[in-house]
N, C-alpha and C positions, 0 to 999 in steps of 0.2 A: 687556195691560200686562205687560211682563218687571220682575221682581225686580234690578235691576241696582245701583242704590247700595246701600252699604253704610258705615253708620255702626257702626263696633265699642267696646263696649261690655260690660264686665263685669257691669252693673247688670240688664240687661235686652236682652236683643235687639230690636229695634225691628221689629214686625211689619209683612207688606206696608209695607213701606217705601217702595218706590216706587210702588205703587199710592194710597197715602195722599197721596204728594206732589203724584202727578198728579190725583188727585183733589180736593185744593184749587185746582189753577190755579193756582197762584201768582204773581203780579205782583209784580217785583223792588221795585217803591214799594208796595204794600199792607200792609195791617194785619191778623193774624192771630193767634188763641187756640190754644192745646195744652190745652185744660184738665184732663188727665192726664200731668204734664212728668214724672216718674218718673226713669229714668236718663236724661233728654234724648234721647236717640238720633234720634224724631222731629224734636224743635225742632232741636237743632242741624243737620238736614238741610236745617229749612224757611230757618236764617237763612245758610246758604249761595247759596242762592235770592236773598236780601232786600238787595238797595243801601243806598236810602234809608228802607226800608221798617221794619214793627215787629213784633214779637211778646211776647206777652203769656202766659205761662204760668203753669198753677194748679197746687198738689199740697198736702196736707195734709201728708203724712208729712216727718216729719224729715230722713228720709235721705235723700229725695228734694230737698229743702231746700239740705241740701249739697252735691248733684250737681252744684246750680245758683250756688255760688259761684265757679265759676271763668270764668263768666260775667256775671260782677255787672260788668264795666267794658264791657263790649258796650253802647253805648248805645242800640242798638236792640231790647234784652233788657230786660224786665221780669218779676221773679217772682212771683208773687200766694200765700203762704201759706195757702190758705185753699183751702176747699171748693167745687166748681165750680156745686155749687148756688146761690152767692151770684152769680153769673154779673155779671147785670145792675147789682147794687151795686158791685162793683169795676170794672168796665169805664166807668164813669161815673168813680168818682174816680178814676181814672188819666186821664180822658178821653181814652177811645179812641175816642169815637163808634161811627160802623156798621164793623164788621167786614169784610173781603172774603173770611173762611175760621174756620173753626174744625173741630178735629181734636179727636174722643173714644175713644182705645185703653181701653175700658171693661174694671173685672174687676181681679184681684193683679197686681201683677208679679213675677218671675221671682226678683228678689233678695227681695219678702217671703214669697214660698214657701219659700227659698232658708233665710233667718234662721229658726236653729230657735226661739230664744225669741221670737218675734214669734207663732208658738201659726196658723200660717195651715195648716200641714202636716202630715198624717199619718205623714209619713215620720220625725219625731222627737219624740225624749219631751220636753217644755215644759207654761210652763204656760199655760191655755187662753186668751190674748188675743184676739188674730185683729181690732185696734183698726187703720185702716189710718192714722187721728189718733194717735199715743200718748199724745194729755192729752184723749182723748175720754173720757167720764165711764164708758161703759158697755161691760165686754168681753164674752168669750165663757161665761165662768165664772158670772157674775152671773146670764147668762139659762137657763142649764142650772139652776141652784141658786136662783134665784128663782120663775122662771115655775111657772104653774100645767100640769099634766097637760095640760089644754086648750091654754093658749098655746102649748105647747111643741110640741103634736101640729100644730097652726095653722102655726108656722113651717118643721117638720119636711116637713110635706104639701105646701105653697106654694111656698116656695123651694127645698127640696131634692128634689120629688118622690118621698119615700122613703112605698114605698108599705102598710106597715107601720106608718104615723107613731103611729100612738094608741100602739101597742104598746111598743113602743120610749120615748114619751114617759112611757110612767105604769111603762117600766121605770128611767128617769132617776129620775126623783121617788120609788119606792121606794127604792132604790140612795143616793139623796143623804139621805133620813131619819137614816141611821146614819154616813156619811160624805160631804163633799162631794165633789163631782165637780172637781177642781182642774186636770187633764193630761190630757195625748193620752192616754198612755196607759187612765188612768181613764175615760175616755171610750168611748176603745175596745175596753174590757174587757167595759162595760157592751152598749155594739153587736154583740160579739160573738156573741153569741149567737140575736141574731137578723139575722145576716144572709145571703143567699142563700150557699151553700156554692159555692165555685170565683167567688165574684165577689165579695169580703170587700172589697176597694180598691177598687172601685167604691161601693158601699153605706157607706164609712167618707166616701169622697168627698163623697158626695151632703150625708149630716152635718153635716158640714164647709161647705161651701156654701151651705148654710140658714143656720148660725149666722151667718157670715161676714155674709151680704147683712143679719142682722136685727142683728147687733152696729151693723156703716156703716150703714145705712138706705138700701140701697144703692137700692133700687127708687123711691122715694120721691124719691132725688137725684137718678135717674135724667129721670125723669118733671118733677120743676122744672127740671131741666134746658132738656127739650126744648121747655118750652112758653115758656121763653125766648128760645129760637133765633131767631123771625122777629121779635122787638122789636132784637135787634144785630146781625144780619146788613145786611150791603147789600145793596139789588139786583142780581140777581146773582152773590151772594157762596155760597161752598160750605160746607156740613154731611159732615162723614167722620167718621161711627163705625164702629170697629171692637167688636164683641162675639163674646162666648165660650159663650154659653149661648143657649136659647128664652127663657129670660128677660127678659136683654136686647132681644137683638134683637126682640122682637114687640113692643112700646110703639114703637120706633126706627119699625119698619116700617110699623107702622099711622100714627105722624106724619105719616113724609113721604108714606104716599099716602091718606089722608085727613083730615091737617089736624087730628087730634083723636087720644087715645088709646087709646080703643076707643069702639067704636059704629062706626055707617057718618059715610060725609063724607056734608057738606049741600051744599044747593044753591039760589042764588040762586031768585028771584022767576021766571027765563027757564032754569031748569034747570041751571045754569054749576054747576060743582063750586066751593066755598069751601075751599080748601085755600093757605098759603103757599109749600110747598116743592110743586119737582118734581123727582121721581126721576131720576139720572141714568145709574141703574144699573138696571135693572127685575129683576136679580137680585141677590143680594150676592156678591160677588166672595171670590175662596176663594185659598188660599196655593198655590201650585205643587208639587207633590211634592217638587221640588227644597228648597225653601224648608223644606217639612214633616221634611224628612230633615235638614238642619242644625239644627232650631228647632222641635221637637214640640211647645211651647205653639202651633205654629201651625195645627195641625193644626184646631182647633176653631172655627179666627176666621173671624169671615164681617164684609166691609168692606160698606158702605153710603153709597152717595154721593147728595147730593141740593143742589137749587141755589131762592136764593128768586128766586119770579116777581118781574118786573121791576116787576108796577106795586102791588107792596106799599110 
């Protein structure tokens, strides 16, 4: 699959674009989810595709919100405010019934990297949000200046792989005794010091990353996500995530080829594998040099395509 369309877009660049497209199939009369609409870029590629057909897109963030008004009189555009973990609740009251596609560009986008007071970036001083809701209850600040030495080292080790995490964690909680931890900067003041010498943006990265997924509960979405998939999908119909991290991806992977999120897959009474998806990619598909050279967020992404068997 070549990178050939191209939806342009200040908000975000639309990754594997066309490999995402063609990864849904698309049927010009089908029904289809974006459940990360961001700057549109994907959706408006997919309802270019779409006749009579419909698409359904989810995003939390406000600004993403916005992207999607100029959109609002497409009447085959619906925007779903909401978090895509609620998947199966909104898809009902809109009544979309079974789906023939759904599309997850998992991870920030580009413009909340982008936004220095949005607290997602090491690259500017703000203060430490990193909320991808902005009336979500809990930021980044709260949990650095709350959490206990433990929790902090938990999240630090889990999600950010930093491999220091105690260290670092019961240096936060020292550090916040006499002042709170409020900014990047403060942040990375405190990180400074322990982190590997000539790899300081990587190690501030990873930080960052932890907090991120444990502010959104990003893992946790991720995973009700996926075990909603084979109750909307149609027979037939495609699953495309793209992901940015091991993270991600290994809940994604383990899904679709064994039907569960870890453990091994089971198997009937006669040995038969019980899994809903089958993979349609046995590897994940990766962005073109070309693509990586325009679009360095793409450097990381790894696409995964997968279709539900016909007789679920």
């Amino acid at each position: 699959m070549k990178s050939e369309t191209t939806i342009p877009t200040a908000y975000h660049a639309p990754v594997m674009l066309t490999e995402c497209l063609d990864g849904l199939a698309i049927r010009p009369e089908g029904t289809y989810v974006d459940v990360t609409f961001g700057g549109g870029g994907h959706a408006r590629a997919i309802l270019e595709r779409l006749t009579t057909g419909r698409l359904l897109a989810f995003d939390q963030d406000a600004d993403a919100a916005a992207n999607a008004r100029e959109l609002k009189n497409d009447t085959r555009f619906t925007f779903i405010a909401a978090n895509f973990r609620h998947l199966t609740r909104y898809l009902k009251l809109y009544k979309a019934g079974r789906v023939d596609g759904i599309l997850a560009d998992l991870g920030v986008s580009s413009h909340q990297f982008d936004t220095a007071e949005r607290g997602f970036s090491t690259r500017f001083e703000a203060q430490l949000d990193m909320r991808m809701n902005q009336q979500g209850e809990r930021n980044a600040r709260q949990i650095l200046n709350e959490y206990s030495a433990a929790e902090l080292q938990s999240v630090l080790g889990r999600y950010g792989e930093v491999h220091n995490a105690r260290t670092v964690a019961e240096a936060i909680v020292a550090v916040r005794h006499n002042s709170p931890i409020q900014t990047v900067n403060d942040l990375k003041a405190v990180a400074q010091r322990y982190a590997p010498r000539h790899r300081e943006n990587k190690y501030f990265a990873q930080i960052f990353q932890a907090l991120r997924i444990e502010v959104n509960e990003e893992m946790a979405v991720l995973e009700e996500f996926l075990i909603q998939v084979p109750e909307v999908l149609a027979p037939g119909g495609r699953l495309v995530v793209m992901s940015y991290h091991s993270l991600e991806d290994r809940p994604v992977k383990n899904f679709i080829n064994k039907g569960k999120l870890e453990g091994e897959v089971e198997k009937d009474f006669y040995g038969n594998e019980i899994k809903p998806l089958r993979a349609i990619t046995r590897k994940p598909l990766e962005a073109s040099s070309e693509e990586i050279e325009r679009n360095p967020r793409a450097r990381s992404a790894k696409l995964r395509i997968a279709e539900l068997n016909s007789n679920e």
